[in-house]
C-alpha positions in Angstrom: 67.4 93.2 153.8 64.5 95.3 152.7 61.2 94.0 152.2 59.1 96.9 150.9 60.9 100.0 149.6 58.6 103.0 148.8 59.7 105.4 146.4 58.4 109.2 145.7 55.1 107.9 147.0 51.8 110.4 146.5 48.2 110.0 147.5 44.9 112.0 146.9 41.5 111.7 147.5 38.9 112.8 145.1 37.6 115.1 147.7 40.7 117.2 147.4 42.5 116.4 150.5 45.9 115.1 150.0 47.2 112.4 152.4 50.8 111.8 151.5 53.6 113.2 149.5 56.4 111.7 148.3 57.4 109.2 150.6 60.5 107.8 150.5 60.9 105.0 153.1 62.0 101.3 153.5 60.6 98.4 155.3 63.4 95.9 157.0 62.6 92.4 156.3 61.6 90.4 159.5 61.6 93.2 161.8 58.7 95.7 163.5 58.2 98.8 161.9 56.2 101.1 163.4 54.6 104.4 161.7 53.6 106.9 164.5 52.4 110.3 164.8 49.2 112.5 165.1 46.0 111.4 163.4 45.5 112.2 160.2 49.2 111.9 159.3 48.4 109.3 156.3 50.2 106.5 158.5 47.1 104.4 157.9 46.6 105.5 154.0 50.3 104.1 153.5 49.5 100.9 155.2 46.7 100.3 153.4 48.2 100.9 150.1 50.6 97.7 151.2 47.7 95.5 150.0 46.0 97.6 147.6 43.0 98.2 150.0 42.9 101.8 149.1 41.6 100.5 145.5 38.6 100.6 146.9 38.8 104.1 147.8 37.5 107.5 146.3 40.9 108.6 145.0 42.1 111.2 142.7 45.7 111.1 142.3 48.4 108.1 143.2 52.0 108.7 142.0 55.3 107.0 142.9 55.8 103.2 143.3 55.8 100.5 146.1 58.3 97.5 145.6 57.5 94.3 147.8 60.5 92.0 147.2 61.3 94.7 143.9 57.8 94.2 142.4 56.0 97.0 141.9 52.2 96.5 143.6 50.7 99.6 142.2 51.1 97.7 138.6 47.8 97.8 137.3 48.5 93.7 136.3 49.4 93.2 139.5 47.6 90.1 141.0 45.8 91.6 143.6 44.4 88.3 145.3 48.0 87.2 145.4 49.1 90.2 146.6 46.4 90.0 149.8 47.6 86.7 150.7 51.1 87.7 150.6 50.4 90.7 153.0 47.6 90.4 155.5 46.0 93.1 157.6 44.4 93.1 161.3 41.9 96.1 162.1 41.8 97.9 165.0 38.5 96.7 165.3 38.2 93.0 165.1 35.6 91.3 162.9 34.8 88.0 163.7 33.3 85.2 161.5 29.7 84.5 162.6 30.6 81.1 162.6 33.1 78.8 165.6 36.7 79.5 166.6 38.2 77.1 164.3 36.3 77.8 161.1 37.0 81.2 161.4 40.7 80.1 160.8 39.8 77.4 158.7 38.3 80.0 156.2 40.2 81.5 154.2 42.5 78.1 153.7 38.9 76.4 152.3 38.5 79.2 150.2 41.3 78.7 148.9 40.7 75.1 148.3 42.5 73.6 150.6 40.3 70.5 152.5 42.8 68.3 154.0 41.5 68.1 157.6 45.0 67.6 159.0 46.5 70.2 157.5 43.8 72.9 158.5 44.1 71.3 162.1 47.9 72.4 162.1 47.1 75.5 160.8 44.6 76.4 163.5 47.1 75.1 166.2 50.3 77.1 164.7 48.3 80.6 164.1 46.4 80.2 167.9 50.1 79.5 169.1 51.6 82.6 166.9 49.0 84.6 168.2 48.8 83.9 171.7 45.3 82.5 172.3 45.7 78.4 171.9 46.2 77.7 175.9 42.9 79.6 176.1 40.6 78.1 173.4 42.3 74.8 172.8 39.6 73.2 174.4 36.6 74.6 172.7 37.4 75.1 169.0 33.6 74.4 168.1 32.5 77.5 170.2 31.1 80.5 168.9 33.2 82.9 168.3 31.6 85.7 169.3 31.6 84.5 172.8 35.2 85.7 173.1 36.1 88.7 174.9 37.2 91.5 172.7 40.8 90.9 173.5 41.1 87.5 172.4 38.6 88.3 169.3 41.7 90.3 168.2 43.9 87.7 168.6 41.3 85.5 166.7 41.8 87.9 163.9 45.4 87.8 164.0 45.6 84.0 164.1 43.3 84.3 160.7 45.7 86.1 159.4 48.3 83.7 159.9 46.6 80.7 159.2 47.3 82.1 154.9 51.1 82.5 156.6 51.6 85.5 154.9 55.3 87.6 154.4 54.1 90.9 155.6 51.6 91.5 158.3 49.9 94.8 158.4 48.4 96.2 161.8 46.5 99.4 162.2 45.9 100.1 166.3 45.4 96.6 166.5 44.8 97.2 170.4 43.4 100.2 170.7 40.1 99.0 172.3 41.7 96.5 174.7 42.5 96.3 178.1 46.3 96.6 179.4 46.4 92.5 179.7 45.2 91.8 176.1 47.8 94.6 174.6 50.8 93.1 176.4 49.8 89.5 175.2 49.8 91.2 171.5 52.7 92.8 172.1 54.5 89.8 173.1 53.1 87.7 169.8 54.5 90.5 167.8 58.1 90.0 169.3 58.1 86.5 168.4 56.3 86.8 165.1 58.8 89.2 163.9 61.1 86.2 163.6 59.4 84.7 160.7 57.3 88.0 159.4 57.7 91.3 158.2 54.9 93.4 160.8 54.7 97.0 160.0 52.6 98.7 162.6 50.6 101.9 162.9 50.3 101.8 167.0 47.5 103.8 169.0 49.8 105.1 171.6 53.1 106.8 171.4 54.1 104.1 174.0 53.0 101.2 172.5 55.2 102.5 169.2 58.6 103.1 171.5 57.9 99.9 173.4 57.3 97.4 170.0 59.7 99.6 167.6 62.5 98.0 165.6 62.6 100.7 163.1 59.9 103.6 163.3 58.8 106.7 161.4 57.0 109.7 162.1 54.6 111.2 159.7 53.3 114.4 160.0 50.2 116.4 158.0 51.1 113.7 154.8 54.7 114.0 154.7 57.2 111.7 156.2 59.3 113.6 159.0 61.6 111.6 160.2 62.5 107.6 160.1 65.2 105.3 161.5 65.7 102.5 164.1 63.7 103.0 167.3 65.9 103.1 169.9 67.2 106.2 168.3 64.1 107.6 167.4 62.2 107.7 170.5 65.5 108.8 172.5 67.6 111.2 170.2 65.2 111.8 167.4 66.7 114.8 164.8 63.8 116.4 164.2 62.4 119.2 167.0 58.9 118.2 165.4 59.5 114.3 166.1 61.0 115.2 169.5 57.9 118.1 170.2 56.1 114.8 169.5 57.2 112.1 171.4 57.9 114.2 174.4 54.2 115.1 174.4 53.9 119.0 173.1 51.2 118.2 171.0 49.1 115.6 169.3 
């Protein structure tokens, strides 16, 4: 079943330079999809657009429409705050509360009014669990937590995330400045997560996108080259530019 289905998609900046055109692409429910290829391919533009964070961009031109579950977001009376619940994002840098482990998780729940103590406990436990990092900070909740390494910082982030449990979860290079350890232990969360969440992923590493893919797609200079389940993709792509790609000819 498809959970986001873009259609004749279009994006420009105000400074002239033109980051997608006409996109045409689907996003499986409850299943990774990666979109890979060189920088400045508009991979993250497109994910951005999921949750409307390119509204607060300098842009000239967006044409086309993005459906989440046949609703179109780029409807200017779309709820926006809804939206962002509905569909979180984790940074390849992560951002950390200045404030303990727990109430970074507890956050966005408070804010949104919820106070029951029991029920933000549970949601601390289940998003440390989703994301990997409860056996390691069970213990001291009421830290800091900026005295986490950078890896489980990340996975800090990603358990904020799911403490709203969103339906789609948006990831741009979410490891790109961890070690090997830390991006297998996201990697792994991702696998399970992907059995209650839609993840669409824009990997740092050509790698990381055969290793995590369900369905992938390859974007080139703006346009969208090639797409289709990963195991295909990575092996018998169609396209000599996907294959130039993945093989390592350029980018």
């Amino acid at each position: 079943m498809n959970k986001i289905v873009i259609e004749r998609f279009s994006l420009q900046y105000a400074d002239g330079t033109e980051s997608l055109r006409n996109i045409n692409l689907t996003i499986r429910e409850k299943a990774i999809t990666v979109l890979f290829g060189p920088a400045g391919g508009g991979k993250s533009s497109l994910l951005r657009c999921f949750n409307r964070l390119n509204d607060l961009a300098d842009l000239k031109t967006v044409d086309g429409r993005i459906l989440l579950d046949g609703q179109d977001i780029l409807d200017p009376k779309m709820d926006v705050i809804s939206l962002r619940r509905k569909v979180g994002m984790v940074f390849a840098r992560p951002v950390v509360l200045p404030m303990s482990i727990r109430q970074n998780i507890c956050y966005g729940l408070e804010v949104m009014g919820e106070k029951r103590r029991a029920k933000l406990d549970e949601a601390v436990e289940r998003s440390l669990k989703q994301s990997a990092l409860w056996d390691e900070v069970k213990d001291r909740l009421d830290d800091p937590a900026i005295a986490l390494s950078g890896g489980q910082q990340q996975r800090l982030c990603l358990a904020r995330s799911l403490a709203l449990e969103p339906e789609v979860l948006l990831l741009d290079e979410p490891t790109s400045g961890l070690d090997p350890i830390s991006t297998s232990k996201v990697e792994e969360s991702l696998q399970a997560l992907k059995q209650n969440y839609t993840v669409v992923l824009v990997p740092h590493s050509v790698q990381q996108a055969a290793r995590t893919a369900d369905y992938a797609a390859f974007f080139l200079q703006g346009e969208l080259i090639e797409c289709g389940e990963g195991k295909n993709l990575f092996t018998t792509p169609a396209d000599k530019r996907t294959e130039d790609y993945v093989t390592g000819r350029f980018g």
